[in-house]
C-alpha positions as CSV (number, residue, x, y, z in Angstrom):
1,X,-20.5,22.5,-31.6
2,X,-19.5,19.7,-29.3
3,X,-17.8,20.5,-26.2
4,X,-16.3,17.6,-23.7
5,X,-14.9,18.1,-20.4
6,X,-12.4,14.9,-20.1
7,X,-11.6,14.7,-16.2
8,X,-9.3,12.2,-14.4
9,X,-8.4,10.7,-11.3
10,X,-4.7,9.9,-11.0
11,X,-2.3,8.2,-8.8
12,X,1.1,9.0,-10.9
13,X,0.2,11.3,-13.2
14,X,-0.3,8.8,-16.6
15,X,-4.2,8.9,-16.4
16,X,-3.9,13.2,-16.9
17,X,-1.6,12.3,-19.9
18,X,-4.3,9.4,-21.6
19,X,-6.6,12.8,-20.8
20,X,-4.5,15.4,-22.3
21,X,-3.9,12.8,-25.3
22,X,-7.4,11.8,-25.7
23,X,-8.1,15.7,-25.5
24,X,-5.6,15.9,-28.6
25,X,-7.0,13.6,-30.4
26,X,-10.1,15.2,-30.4
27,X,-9.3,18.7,-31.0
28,X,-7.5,17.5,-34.0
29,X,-10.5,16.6,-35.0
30,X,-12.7,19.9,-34.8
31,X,-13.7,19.1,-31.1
32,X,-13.4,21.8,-27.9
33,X,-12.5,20.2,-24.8
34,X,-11.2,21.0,-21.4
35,X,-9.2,18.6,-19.0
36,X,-9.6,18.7,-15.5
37,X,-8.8,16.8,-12.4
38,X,-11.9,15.6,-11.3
39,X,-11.9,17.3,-8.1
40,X,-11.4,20.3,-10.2
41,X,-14.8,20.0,-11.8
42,X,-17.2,22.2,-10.3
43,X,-20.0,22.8,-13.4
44,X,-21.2,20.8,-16.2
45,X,-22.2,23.9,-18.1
46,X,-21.9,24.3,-21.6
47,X,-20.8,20.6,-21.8
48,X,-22.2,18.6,-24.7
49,X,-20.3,15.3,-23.5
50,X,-18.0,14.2,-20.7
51,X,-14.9,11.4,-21.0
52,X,-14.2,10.0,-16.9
53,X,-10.8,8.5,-16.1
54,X,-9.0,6.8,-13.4
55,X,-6.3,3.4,-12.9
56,X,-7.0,0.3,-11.7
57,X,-6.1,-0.2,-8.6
58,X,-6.5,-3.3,-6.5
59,X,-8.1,-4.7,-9.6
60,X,-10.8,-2.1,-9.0
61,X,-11.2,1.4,-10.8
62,X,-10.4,4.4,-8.2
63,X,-12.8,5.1,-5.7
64,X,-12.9,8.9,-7.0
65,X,-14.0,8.2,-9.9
66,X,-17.1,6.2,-8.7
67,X,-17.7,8.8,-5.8
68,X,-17.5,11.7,-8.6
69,X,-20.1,9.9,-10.6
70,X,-22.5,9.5,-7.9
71,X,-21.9,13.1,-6.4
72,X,-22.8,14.3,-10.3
73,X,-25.3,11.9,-11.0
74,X,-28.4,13.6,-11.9
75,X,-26.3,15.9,-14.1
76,X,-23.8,13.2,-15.7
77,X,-27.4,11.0,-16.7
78,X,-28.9,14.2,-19.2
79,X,-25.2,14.1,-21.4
80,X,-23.5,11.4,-23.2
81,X,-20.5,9.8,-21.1
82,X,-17.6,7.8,-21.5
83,X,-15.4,5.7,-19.0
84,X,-12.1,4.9,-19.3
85,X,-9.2,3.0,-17.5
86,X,-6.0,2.1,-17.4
87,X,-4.6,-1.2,-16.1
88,X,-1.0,-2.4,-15.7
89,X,-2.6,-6.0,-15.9
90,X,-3.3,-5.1,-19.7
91,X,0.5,-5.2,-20.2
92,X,0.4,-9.0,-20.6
93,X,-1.1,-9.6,-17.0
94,X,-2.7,-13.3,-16.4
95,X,-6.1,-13.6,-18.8
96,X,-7.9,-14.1,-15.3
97,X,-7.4,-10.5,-14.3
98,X,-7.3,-9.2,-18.0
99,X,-11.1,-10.7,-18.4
100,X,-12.0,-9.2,-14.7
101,X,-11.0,-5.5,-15.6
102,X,-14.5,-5.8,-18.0
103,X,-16.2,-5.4,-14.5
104,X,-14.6,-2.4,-13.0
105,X,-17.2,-0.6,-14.3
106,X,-20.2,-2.5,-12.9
107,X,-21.0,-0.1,-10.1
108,X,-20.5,2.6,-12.2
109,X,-22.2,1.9,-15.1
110,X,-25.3,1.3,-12.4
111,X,-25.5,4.8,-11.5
112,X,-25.1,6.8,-14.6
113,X,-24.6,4.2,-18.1
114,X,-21.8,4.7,-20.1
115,X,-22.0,5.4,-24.5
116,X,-18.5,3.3,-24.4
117,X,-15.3,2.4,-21.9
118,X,-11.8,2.7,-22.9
119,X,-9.4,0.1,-21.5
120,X,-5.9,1.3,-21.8
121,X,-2.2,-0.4,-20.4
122,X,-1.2,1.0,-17.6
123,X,2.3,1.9,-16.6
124,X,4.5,1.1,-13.1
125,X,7.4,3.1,-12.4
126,X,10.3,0.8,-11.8
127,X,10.4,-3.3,-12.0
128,X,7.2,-4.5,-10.6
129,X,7.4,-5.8,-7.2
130,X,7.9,-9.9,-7.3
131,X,4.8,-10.1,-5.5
132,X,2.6,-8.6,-8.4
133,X,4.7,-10.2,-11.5
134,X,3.8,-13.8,-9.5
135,X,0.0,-12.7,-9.1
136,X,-0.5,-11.1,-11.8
137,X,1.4,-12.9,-14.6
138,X,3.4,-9.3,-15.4
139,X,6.9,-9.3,-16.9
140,X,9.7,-7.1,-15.6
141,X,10.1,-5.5,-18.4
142,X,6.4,-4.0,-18.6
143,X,6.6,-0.2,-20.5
144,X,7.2,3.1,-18.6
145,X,5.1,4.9,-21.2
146,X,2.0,5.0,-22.7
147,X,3.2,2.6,-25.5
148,X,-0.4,2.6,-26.6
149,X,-1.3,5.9,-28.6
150,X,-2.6,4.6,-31.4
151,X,-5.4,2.4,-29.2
152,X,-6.0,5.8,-27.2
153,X,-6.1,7.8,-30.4
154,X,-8.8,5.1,-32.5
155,X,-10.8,5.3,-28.9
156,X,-10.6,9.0,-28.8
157,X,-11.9,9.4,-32.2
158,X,-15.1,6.8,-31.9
159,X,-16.5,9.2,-29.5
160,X,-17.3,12.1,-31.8
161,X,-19.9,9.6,-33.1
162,X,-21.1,8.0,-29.9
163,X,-21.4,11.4,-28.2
């Protein structure tokens, strides 16, 4: 029977709830999982699988995410894994930084190669800052939710066969 561990890195709390949904959407599906922070993670045993998340920040993926992934290299390189991200650019952001996100990953993938990476849209709490709307291209109006289930759900479910 498969068994993922899907652990996170968050900032405001929306990468644990793409975890916890990707974690529904698999055990709707016949799947066992367990969600963790990462610096909750202290065995890879019994694990047939692990799912790795964490924002964008600065246009680059959380530093905790990479430094997890090289602390639990040799074990993360003997299982199937799976990246994912969330970006507030992806909300509409300038196609400059949309097509940049693609290498967030770079260093990452290096060290231990990912089966597949999820990009998801991020949210901000409040109006973006003037300062980011002008860089980035964002609206003021950008969602305070995960607006994109459905993405996170299809995603979800493409890894019982990659994994």
């Amino acid at each position: 029977m498969k068994y993922f561990l899907i652990t996170y890195a968050t900032k405001t709390g929306s990468t644990k709830k793409v975890a916890e949904f990707i974690a529904l959407s698999l055990t709707n599906k016949g799947i066992k999982t367990n969600v963790l922070p990462m610096n909750e993670v202290t065995s890879f045993n019994d694990y047939t699988g692990v799912i790795i998340g964490a924002p964008v920040n600065g246009m680059q993926w959380l530093p905790e995410a990479k430094a997890f992934i090289t602390k639990n290299m040799d074990t993360l390189r003997t299982l199937p894994v799976a990246y994912y991200l969330l970006a507030v650019v992806l909300n509409g952001g300038r196609p400059f930084f949309v097509n940049k996100l693609s290498k967030a990953f770079d260093t990452s993938s290096q060290i231990v190669t990912p089966v597949t990476c999820g990009f998801f849209k991020g949210i901000i709490t409040g109006e973006p800052p003037f300062i980011l709307r002008l860089i980035f291209g964002l609206k003021k109006d950008i969602p305070k939710a995960i607006e994109n289930s459905k993405e996170i759900q299809d995603w979800s479910e493409q890894l019982i066969e990659l994994m």
